[in-house]
Structure formats: structure tokens, C-alpha cells
N, C-alpha and C positions, 0 to 999 in steps of 0.2 A: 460786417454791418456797414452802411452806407447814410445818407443824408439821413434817411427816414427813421433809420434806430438811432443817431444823433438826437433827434428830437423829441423821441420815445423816452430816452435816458434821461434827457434836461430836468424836466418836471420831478423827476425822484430822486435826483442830483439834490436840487432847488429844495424838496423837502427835507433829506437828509444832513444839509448842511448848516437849513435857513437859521434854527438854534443857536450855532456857530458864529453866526457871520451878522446878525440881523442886527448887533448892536454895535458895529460898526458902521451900520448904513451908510448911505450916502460916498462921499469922496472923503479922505484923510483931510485933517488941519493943513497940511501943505496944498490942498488942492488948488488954494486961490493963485499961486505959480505956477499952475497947468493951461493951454490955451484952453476956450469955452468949448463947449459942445452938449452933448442934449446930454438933459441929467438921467442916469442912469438907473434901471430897477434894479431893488434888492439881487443882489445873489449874482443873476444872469448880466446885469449891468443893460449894454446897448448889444447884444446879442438880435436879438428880437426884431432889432429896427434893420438890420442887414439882408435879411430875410434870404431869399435861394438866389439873388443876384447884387451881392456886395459892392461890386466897384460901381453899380448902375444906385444905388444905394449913397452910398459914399459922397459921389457925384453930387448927389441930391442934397446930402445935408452940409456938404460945403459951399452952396449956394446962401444959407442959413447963418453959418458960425463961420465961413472964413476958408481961407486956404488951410490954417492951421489951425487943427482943432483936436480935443481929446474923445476917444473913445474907448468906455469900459467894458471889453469883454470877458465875461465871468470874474474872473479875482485880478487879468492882467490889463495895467493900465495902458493904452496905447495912442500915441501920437500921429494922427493922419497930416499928410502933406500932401497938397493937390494944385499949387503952383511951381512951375516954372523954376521963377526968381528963387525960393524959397530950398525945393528942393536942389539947387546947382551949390545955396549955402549952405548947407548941408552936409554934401556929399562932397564939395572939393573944398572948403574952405572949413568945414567943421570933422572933416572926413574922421578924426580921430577918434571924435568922441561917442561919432553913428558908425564905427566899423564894427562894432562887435552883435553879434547875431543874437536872434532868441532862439536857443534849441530847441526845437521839438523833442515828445515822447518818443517817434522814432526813430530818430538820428542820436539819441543816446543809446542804441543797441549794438551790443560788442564792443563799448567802451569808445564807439567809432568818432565821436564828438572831442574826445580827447588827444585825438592823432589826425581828425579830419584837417586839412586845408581849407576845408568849407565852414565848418564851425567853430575852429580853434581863433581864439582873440590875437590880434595884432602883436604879437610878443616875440621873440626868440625864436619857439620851436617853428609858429609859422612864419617866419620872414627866412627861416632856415628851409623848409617845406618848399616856400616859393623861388627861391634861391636856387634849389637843386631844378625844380620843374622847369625853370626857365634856361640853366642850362646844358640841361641832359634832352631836354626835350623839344622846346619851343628857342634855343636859339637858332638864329638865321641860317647859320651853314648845315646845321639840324634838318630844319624844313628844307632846304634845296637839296639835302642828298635823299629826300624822300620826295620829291618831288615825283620824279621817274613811278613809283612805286603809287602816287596817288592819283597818277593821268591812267597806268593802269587797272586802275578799279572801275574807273568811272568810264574805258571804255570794257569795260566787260560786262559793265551794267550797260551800255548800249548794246553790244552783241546779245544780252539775253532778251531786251525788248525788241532788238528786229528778230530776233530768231520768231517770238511770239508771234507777233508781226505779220512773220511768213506762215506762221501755222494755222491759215484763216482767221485769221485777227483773234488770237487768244485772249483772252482777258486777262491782264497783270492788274497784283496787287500792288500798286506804287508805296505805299507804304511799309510795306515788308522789302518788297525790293530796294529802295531809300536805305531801310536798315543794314539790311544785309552788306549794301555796297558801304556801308558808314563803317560798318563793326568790322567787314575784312578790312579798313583802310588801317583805322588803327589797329589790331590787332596785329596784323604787320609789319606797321610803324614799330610796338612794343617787343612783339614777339614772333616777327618774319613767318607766321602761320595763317592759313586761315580758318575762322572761326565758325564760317557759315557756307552754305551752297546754295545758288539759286533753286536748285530741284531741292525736294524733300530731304530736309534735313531734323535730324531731330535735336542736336545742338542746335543749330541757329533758334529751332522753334522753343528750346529749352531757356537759350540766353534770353531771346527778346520777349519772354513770359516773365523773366526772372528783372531784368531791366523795366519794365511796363509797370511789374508789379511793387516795386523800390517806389517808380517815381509815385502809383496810384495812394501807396500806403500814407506818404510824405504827403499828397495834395491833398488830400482829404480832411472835412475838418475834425478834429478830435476833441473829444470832451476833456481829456485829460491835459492839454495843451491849456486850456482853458480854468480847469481848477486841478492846480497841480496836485492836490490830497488824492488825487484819484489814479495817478500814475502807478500805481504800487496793485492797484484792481484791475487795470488795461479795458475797460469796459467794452470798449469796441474792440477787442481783440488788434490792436494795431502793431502793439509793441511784438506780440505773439506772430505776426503774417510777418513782418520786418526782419525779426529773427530768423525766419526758417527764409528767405531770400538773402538776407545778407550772409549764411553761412554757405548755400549753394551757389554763391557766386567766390565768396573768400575758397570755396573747396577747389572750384575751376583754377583761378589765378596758385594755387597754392601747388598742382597739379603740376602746372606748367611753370611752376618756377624749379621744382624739384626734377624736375627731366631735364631743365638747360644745365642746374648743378651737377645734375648724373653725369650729363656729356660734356661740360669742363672738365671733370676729374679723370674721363675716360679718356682712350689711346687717340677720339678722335676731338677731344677738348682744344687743338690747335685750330678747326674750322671754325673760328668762332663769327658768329652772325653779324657784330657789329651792330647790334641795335639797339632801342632803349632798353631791354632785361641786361645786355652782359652789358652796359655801361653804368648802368644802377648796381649789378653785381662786382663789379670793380670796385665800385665807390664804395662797397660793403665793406667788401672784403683791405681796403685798408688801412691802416692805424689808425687809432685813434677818431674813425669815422663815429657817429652818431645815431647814422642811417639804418636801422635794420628792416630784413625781411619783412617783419611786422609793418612797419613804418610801409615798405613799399607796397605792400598789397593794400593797404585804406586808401593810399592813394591812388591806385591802380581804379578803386573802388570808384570815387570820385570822377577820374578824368574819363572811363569808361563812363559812367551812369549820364554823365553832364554834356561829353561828346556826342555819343549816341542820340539819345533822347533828342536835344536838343535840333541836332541836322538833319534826321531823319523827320522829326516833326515839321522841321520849315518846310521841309522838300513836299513833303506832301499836302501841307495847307498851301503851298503856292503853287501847285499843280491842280488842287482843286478851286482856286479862285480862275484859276484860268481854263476852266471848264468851255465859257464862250469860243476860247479860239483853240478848240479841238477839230474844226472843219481847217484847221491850214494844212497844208501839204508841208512836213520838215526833212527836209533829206541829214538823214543819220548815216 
């Protein structure tokens, strides 16, 4: 289901609960400590006023109430911030007290919000989580001995568009292409493999279904996000779609963690790759480590979904703003 059974759902939502909730109306006795904002209807709260283009929305009613102002969607209160000044106190000087996330219905599937990096609270486990990320992974001499390994992708993603190129100007998909060349960067970086092929592939075409479909489930809005009583029903089937993508991606990573322990243990376990798997696998495998397999596939979860997505989406919105100067001549 999409925006339009969102909408179908509210109204029967709104009846079913109105009983429940109506004599609570309005905002709690603390509310007079909440910044102002439009008072909210029964049930649905300021749902209604966001309409199908929220930040254009938003915008608008912070002209109204302020930079900082409250808005009630369905049962969860929420704090808008639309300056500047306000948001920098916030985030660097308040940063403590605004780190901690509102999970969604579907970032709690497979327990993933309790091991995520991404939704886990500023505590122990994650300052442990980022501690190891930053130096198995993203420290400096990290990134420069992949260096080599990242100029390679990115000319092989030039060889496939002049090859096109040359084959009477084929049409490339830049966004799949983007991908592909993202997800072999790291998947090399992780696991010296690669995950995708420019020609027909039906992994590549399987991950970036499976990728696409994580992020779509997440972006969407959810009723149950909205009045938690409803989590336990999935109405929009979200929790259901999330599930069946977070396991065929945890199946992949699990795949291929199990063939690099096969080939540690075996005659030819002395070639070892040297990448992020046997250096997480080291870290496993000694005393008194913390870290398990479990632990490294969520995150595996993460820096794949967040990597991907992310740089393959820039690449291709900034290739299509640059649409106008597709008439220059670029020697590749």
C-alpha cells in the first residue's frame, strides 16, 4: 500500500480509536511547555495540514508560529525546527539530548534497532559500534590502502560508458550504473568480491531491488508510526515487506561470511584477503571481544543500505540537473 491506502486507513483508524482517545482531546496539561503551533484535531492531530508535500507545508506554517513550533501527528508529539540559529543549538550544543532517534515500525524488524548503529541511543553498545566502524573501517590508512581499489571502479564504470558510447550511442541507465559501480566499491572494500556486473546480472538486479526496497519501506509514511496501537496489525503491510528484504539481504551477508570462515579454516586459510571481513573476523574471534557475527552482519546492514543509496542517488540527481550541458564534447 502507498500514500492513497494511508489515507483510506486514517478515517477507520479515527473511528476505531476516537472512544479511546476523545477524552483526552486537545494537548496534555504540560502542553503550555511545548513551543506554539496550530491546534491539533482529534485523534489525527495536524496530520491533515501536511498534506502530500510536508516540508512545502511546514514552511508555511512556520511563517505563522515561529521557527520552533509543535506538531501533533496522530498520538506522537513532534517538534519542528526551521532555523538556522536554533537548529546548530540543537545539534551541537544540545546534541545529547536530540541524539536519540524515533524508531520506526520498520527498523524494529529482526530486532535490528537493538544492534543498529543507526537507531541504537548514545550509550556503550553504540559508542562501541562506532569505535570499531571507525577503526576497521574508515580509518585514514584504511581508506588509502583502498584507495587503488576505488580509482578502479570508477574507471570501469568509464570503460562501460564509452564502450556504450562506441556501440552507436547505447543508452545507459546512469542510475543503475552509479549503483553497480557504488556496491562493487564496497563490497570489495568489505569483502574483495564483486557483487554486481555491468551486463545482466541477476544479483546486482536482486540486491538493488532489495536495497530500493529497505529504503522505500522506511520512507513511506506509515500509519502505525503514527498510532503505535496499530503496530501489532501492520496495516500497510510494512513491517511484512521489511521483513522479507531484511532477511534476503542478512541471507547474502551470512552466505558470504560463512565461505570466508570455510576458507580460514581450510589448507588455503593462510591467503588471507586483508579486508574489512577478516579484520572484523579477527576481532571476533578474540578474547573477551564483544563483537559477534550477529553484531557484524546489522551493521554490515547499515553501511551497505546508507552507502549505496545514498551515492548512487547523488550521482544520478546530479547528472540529471546537468542535463543542459549534455551537448559538451568530454574526453573520457
Amino acid at each position: 500500500m502507498d500514500h492513497q491506502a494511508f489515507w483510506i486507513i486514517l478515517p477507520i483508524v479515527w473511528a476505531c480509536i476516537a472512544v479511546l482517545t476523545a477524552a483526552r482531546g486537545g494537548r496534555k496539561s504540560g502542553s503550555s511547555t511545548l513551543p506554539p503551533g496550530p491546534h491539533p484535531f482529534p485523534i489525527i492531530g495536524n496530520i491533515l495540514e501536511l498534506g502530500n508535500k510536508p516540508h512545502q507545508a511546514v514552511a508555511k506554517l512556520s511563517k505563522t508560529y515561529g521557527p520552533l513550533m509543535t506538531l501533533k501527528l496522530g498520538s506522537i508529539t513532534t517538534i519542528v525546527i526551521s532555523s538556522p540559529d536554533i537548529a546548530k543549538e540543537a545539534l551541537q550544543k544540545k546534541d545529547q539530548a536530540f541524539s536519540s532517534r524515533t524508531i520506526p515500525d520498520t527498523g524494529r524488524v529482526a530486532d535490528h534497532h537493538k544492534v543498529s548503529m543507526v537507531w541504537l541511543p548514545a550509550l556503550t553498545r553504540w559508542r562501541n559500534l562506532r569505535k570499531v566502524s571507525a577503526t576497521k573501517i574508515f580509518a585514514p590508512q584504511q581508506l588509502d590502502a583502498t584507495q587503488a581499489l576505488r580509482q578502479k571502479k570508477v574507471k570501469e564504470l568509464l570503460d562501460h560508458v564509452n564502450q556504450c558510447c562506441s556501440n552507436g550511442g547505447e543508452v545507459i541507465d546512469i542510475g543503475r550504473a552509479a549503483f553497480i559501480t557504488v556496491l562493487n566499491s564496497i563490497s570489495n572494500t568489505f569483502f574483495s568480491i564483486d557483487l554486481a556486473q555491468y551486463s545482466s546480472s541477476a544479483l546486482s538486479q536482486e540486491f538493488q531491488e532489495l536495497v530500493f526496497g529497505v529504503m522505500e519501506v522506511a520512507g513511506k509514511p506509515n500509519i502505525a508510526d503514527y498510532f503505535p496501537v496499530l503496530r501489532l496489525v501492520d496495516p500497510q503491510g510494512a513491517r511484512r515487506r521489511a521483513t522479507i528484504y531484511y532477511e534476503k539481504l542478512m541471507g547474502i551477508f551470512d552466505g558470504i561470511i560463512k565461505e570466508r570462515v570455510q576458507l580460514r579454516a581450510s589448507s588455503e586459510g593462510s591467503k588471507a584477503s586483508n579486508d574489512v571481513l577478516d579484520s572484523f573476523l579477527n576481532f571476533a574471534e578474540e578474547d573477551g571481544s564483544q563483537f559477534s557475527f550477529h553484531d557484524f552482519k546489522h551493521l554490515l546492514l547499515d553501511l551497505f543500505i546508507a552507502g549505496i543509496d545514498t551515492t548512487s542517488s547523488t550521482v544520478e540527481w546530479a547528472l540529471a540537473e546537468a542535463k543542459p550541458l549534455r551537448a559538451i564534447p568530454i574526453r573520457v
